[in-house]
MMTF fields as JSON, N, C-alpha, C and O atoms, coordinates in Angstrom:
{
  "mmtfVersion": "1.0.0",
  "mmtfProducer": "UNKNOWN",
  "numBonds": 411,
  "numAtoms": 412,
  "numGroups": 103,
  "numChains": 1,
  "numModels": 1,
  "chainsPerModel": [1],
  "groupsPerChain": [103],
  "chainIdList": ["A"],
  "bondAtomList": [4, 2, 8, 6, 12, 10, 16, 14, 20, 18, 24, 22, 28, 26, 32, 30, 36, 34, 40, 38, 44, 42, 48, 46, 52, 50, 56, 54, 60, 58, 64, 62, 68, 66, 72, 70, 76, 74, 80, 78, 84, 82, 88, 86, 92, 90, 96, 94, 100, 98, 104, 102, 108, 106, 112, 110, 116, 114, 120, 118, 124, 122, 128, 126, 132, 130, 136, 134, 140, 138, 144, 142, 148, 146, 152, 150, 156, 154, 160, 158, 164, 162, 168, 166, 172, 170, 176, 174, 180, 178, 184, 182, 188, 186, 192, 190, 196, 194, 200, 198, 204, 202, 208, 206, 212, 210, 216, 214, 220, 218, 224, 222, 228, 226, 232, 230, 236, 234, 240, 238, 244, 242, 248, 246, 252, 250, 256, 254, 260, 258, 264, 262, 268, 266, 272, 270, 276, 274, 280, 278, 284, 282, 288, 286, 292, 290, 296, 294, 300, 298, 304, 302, 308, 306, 312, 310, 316, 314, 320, 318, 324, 322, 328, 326, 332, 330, 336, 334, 340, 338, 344, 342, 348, 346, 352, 350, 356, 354, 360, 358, 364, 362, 368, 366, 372, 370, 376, 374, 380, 378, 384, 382, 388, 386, 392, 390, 396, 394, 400, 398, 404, 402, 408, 406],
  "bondOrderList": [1, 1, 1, 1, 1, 1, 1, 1, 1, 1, 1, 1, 1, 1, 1, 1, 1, 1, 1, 1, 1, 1, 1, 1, 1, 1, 1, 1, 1, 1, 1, 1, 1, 1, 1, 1, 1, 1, 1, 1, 1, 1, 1, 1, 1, 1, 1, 1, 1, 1, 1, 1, 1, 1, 1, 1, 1, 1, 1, 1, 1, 1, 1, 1, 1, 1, 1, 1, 1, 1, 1, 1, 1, 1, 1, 1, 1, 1, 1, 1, 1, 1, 1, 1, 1, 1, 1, 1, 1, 1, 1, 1, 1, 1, 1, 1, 1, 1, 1, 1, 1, 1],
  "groupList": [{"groupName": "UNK", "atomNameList": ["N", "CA", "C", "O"], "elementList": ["N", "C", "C", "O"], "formalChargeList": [0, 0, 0, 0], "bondAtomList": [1, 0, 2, 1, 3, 2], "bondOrderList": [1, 1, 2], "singleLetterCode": "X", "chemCompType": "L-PEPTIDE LINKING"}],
  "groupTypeList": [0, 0, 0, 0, 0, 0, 0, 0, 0, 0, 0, 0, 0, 0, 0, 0, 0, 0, 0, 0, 0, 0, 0, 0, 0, 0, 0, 0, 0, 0, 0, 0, 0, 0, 0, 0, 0, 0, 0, 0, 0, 0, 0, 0, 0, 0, 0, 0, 0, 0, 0, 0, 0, 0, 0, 0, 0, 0, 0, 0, 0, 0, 0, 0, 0, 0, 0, 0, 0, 0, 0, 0, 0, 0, 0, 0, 0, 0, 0, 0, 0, 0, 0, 0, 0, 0, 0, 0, 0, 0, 0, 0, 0, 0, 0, 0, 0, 0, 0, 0, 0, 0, 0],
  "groupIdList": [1, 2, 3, 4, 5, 6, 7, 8, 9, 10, 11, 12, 13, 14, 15, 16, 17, 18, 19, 20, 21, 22, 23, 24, 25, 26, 27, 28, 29, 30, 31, 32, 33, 34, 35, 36, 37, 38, 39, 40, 41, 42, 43, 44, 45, 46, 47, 48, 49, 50, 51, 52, 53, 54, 55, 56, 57, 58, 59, 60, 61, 62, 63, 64, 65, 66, 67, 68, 69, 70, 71, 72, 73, 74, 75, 76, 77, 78, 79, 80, 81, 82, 83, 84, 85, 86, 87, 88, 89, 90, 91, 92, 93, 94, 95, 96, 97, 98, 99, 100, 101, 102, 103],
  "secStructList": [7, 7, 2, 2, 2, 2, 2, 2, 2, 2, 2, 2, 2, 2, 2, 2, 2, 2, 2, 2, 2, 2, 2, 2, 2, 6, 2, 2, 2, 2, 2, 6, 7, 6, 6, 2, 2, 2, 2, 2, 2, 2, 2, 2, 2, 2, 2, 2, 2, 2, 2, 2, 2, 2, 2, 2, 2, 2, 2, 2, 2, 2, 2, 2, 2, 2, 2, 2, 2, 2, 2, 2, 2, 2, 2, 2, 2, 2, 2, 7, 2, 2, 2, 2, 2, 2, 2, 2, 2, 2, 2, 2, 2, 2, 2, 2, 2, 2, 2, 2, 2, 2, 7],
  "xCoordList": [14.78, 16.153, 16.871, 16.843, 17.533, 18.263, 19.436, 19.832, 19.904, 21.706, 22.404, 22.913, 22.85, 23.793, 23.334, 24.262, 21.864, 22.115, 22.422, 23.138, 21.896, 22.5, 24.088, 24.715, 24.535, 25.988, 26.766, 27.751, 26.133, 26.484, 26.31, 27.182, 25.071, 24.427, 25.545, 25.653, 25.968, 26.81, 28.631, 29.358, 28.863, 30.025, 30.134, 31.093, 29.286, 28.707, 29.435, 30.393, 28.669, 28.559, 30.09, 30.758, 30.089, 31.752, 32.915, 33.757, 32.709, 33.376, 33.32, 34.209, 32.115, 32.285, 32.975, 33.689, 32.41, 33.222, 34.967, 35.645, 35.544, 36.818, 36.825, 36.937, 36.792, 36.36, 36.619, 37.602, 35.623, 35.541, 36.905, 37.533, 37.277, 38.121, 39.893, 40.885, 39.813, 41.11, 40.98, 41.924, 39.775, 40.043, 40.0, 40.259, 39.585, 40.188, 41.576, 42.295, 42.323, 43.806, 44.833, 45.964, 44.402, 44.82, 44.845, 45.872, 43.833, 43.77, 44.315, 44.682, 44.355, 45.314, 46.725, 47.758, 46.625, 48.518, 49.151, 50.287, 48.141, 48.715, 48.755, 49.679, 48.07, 48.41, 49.476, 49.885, 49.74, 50.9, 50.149, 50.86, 49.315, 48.661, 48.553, 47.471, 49.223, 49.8, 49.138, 49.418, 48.153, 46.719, 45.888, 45.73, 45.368, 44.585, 44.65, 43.766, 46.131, 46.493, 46.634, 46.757, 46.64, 46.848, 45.024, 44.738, 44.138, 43.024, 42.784, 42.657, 42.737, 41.843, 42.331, 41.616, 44.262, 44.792, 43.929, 43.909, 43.37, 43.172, 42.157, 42.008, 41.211, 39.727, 39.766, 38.846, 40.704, 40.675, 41.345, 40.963, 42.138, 42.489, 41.149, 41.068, 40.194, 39.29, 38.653, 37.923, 38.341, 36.865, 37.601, 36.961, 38.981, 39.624, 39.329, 39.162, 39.365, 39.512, 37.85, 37.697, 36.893, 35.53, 35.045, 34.004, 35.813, 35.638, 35.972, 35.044, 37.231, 37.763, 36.977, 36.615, 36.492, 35.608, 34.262, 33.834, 33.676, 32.491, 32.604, 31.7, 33.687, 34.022, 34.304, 34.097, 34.834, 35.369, 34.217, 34.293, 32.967, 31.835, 31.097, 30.586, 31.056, 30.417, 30.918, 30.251, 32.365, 32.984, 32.469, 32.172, 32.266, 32.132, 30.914, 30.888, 29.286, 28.016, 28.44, 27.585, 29.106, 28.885, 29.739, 29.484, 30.6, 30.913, 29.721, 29.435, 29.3, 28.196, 27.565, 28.025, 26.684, 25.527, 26.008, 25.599, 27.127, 27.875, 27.754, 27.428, 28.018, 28.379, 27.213, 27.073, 26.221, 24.758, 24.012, 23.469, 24.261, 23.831, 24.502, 23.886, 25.956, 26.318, 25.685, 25.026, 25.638, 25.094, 23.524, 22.907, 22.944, 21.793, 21.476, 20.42, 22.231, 22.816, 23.131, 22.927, 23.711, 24.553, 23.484, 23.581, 22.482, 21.94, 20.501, 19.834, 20.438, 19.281, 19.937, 19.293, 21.327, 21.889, 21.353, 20.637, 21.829, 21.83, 20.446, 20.481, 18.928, 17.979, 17.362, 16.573, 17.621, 17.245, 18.259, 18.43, 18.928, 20.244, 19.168, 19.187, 18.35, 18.101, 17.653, 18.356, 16.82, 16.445, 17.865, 18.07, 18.5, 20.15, 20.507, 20.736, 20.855, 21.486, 20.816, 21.386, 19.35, 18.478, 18.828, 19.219, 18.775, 19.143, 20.446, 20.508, 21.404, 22.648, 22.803, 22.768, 22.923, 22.332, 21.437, 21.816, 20.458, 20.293, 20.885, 21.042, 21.245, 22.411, 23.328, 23.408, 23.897, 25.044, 24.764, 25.553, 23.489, 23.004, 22.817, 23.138, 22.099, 21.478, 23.177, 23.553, 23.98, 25.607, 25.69, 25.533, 25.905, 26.61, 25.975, 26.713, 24.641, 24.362, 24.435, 24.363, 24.598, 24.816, 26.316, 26.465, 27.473, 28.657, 28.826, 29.345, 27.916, 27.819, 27.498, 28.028, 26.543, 25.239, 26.913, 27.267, 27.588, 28.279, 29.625, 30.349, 29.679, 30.961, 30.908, 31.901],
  "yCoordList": [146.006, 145.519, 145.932, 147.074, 144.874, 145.448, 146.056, 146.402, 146.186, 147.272, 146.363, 146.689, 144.724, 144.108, 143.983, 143.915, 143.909, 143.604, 144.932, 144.885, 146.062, 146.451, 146.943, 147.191, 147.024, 147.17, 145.672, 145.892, 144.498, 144.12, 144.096, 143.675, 144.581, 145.64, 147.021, 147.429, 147.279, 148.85, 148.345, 148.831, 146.914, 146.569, 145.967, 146.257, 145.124, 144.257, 145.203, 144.95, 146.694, 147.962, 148.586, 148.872, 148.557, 149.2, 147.974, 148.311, 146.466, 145.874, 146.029, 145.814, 146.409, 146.295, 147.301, 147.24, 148.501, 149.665, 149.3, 149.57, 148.717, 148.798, 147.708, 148.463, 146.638, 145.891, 147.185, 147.799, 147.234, 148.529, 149.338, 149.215, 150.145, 151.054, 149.843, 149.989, 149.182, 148.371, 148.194, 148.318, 147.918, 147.662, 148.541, 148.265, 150.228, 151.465, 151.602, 151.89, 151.359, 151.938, 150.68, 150.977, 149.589, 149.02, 149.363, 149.309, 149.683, 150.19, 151.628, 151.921, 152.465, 153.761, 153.061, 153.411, 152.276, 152.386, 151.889, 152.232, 150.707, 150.284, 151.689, 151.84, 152.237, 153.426, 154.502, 155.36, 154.313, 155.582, 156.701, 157.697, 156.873, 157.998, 158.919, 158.79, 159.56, 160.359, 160.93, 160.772, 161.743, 162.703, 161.311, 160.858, 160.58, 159.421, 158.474, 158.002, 158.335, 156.525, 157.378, 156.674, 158.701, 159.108, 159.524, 159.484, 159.889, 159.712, 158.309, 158.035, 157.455, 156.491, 155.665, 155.309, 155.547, 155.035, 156.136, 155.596, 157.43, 157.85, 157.386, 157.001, 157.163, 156.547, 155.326, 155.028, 154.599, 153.073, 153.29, 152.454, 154.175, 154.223, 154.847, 154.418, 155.813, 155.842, 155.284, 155.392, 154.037, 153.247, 151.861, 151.014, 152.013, 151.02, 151.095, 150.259, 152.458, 153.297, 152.69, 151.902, 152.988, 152.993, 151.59, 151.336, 150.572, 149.13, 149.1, 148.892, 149.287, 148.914, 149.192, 148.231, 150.805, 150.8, 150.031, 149.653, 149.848, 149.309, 147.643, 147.162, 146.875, 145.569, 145.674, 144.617, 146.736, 146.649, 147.224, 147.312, 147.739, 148.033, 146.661, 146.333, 145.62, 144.848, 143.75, 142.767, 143.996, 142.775, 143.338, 142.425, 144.746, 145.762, 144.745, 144.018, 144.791, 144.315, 142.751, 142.166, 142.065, 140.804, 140.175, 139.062, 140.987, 140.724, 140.554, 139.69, 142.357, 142.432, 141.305, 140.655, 140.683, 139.954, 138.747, 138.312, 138.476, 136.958, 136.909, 135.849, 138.092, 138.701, 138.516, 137.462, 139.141, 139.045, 137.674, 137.195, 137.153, 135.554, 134.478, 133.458, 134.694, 134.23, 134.515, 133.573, 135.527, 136.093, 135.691, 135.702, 135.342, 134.772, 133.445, 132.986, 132.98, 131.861, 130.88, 129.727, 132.006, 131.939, 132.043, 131.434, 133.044, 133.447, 132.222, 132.081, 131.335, 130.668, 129.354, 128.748, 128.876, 127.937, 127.959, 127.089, 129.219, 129.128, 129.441, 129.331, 129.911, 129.99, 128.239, 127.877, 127.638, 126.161, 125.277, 124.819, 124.931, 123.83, 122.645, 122.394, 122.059, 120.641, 120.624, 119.902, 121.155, 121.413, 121.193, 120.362, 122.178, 121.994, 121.163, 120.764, 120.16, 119.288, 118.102, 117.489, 118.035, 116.992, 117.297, 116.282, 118.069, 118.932, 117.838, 116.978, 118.219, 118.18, 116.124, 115.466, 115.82, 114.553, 113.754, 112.721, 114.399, 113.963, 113.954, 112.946, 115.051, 115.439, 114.339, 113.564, 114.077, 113.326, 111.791, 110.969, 111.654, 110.229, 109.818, 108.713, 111.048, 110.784, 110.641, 110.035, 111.568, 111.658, 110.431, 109.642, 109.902, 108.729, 107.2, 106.238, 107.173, 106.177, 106.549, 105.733, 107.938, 107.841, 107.136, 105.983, 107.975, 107.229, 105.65, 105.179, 104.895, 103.779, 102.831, 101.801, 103.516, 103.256, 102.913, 101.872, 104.211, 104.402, 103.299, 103.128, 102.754, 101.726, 100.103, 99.376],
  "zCoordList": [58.786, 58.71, 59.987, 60.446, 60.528, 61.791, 61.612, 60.498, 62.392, 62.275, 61.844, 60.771, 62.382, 61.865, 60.583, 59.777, 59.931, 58.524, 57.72, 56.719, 58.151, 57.415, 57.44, 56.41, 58.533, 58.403, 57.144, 56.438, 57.165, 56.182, 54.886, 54.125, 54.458, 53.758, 53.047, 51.891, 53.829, 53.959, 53.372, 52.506, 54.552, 53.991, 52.817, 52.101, 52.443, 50.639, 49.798, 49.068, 50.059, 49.227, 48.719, 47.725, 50.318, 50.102, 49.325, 48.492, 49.842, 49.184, 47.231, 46.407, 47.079, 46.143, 45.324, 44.323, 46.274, 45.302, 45.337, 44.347, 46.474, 46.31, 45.235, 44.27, 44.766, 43.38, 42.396, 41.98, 42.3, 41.381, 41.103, 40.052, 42.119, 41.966, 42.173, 41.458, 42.888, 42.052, 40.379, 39.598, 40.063, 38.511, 37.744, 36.572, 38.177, 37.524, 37.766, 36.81, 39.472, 39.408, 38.639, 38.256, 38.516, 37.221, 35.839, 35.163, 35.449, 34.542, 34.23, 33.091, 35.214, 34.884, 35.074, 34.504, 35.746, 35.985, 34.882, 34.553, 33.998, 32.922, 31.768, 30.968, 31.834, 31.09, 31.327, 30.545, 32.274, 33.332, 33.295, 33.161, 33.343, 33.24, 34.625, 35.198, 35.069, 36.675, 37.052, 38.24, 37.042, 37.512, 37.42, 38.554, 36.517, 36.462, 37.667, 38.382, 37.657, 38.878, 40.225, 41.227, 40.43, 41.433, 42.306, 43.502, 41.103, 41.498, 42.047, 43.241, 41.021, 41.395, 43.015, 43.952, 42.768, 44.102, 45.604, 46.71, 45.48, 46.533, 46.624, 47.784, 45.954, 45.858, 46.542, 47.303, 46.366, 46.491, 48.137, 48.956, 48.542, 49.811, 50.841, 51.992, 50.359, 51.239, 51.305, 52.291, 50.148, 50.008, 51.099, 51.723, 51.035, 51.961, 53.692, 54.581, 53.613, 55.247, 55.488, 56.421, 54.82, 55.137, 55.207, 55.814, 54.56, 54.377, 55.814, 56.595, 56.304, 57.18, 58.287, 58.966, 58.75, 59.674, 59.833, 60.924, 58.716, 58.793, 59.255, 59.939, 58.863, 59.604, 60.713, 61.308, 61.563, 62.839, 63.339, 64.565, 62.797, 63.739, 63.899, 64.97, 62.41, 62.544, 63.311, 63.632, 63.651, 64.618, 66.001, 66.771, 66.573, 68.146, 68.427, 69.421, 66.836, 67.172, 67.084, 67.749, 66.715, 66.724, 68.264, 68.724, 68.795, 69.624, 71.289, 72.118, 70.904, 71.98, 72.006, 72.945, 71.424, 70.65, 71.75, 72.827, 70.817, 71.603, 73.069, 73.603, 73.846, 75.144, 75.471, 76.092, 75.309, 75.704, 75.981, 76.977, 74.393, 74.797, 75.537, 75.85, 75.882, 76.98, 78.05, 78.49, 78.669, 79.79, 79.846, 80.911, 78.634, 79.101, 79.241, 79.677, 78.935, 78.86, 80.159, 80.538, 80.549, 82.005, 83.453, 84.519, 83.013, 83.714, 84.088, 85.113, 82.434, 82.776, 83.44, 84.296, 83.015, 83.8, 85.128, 85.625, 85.77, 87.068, 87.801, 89.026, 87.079, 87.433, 87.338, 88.211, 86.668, 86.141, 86.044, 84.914, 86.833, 87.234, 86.521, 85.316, 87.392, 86.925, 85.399, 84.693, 84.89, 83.725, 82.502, 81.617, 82.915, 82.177, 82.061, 80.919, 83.479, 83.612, 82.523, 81.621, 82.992, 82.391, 80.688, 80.111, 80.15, 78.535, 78.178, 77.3, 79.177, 78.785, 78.499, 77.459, 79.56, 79.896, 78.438, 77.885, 78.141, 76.914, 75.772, 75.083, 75.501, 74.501, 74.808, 73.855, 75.603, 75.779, 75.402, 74.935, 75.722, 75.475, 74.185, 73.747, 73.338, 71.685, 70.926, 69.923, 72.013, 71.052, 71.423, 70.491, 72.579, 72.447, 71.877, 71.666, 71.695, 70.452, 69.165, 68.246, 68.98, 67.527, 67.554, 67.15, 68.095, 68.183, 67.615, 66.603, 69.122, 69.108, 67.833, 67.415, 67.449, 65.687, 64.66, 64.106, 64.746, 63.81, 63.691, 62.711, 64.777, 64.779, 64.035, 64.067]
}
């Protein structure tokens, strides 16, 4: 398993516990119960804090990722101009009879 899966793996987890623990501090609050709703609200604020980090790690890796494959991206453009061009060129051609097909 790689890191991005499991960081989504990790966030699944945590989403769920906050699930979870909203539907305990509901349930205490409908009771008023004050040692009770005061537990569970702190529960639900760290399982929040930890949700929160674990999305903003998985946005840091999904960002890199993106960054990278640009750059390679970029890099084969400019090692293989005609090749690209010829790619692109086709693409443009199959789009524009489908277009055409479709009218």
């Amino acid at each position: 398993m790689n890191s991005v899966d499991q960081h989504k793996e990790n966030l699944m987890r945590e989403l769920t516990q906050v699930l979870k623990d909203a539907e305990d501090l509901i349930k205490n609050s409908e009771q008023q119960a004050d040692e009770g709703f005061q537990s569970a609200k702190n529960k639900l604020q760290e399982t929040l804090k930890t949700a929160k980090k674990e999305i903003q790690h998985i946005e840091e890796v999904a960002i890199k990722k993106t960054k990278e494959a640009a750059q390679a991206t970029d890099a084969y453009v400019h090692e293989n101009p005609w090749k690209t061009a010829g790619i692109a060129a086709g693409v443009g051609l199959l789009i524009g009879l489908l277009i055409a097909r479709n009218k």
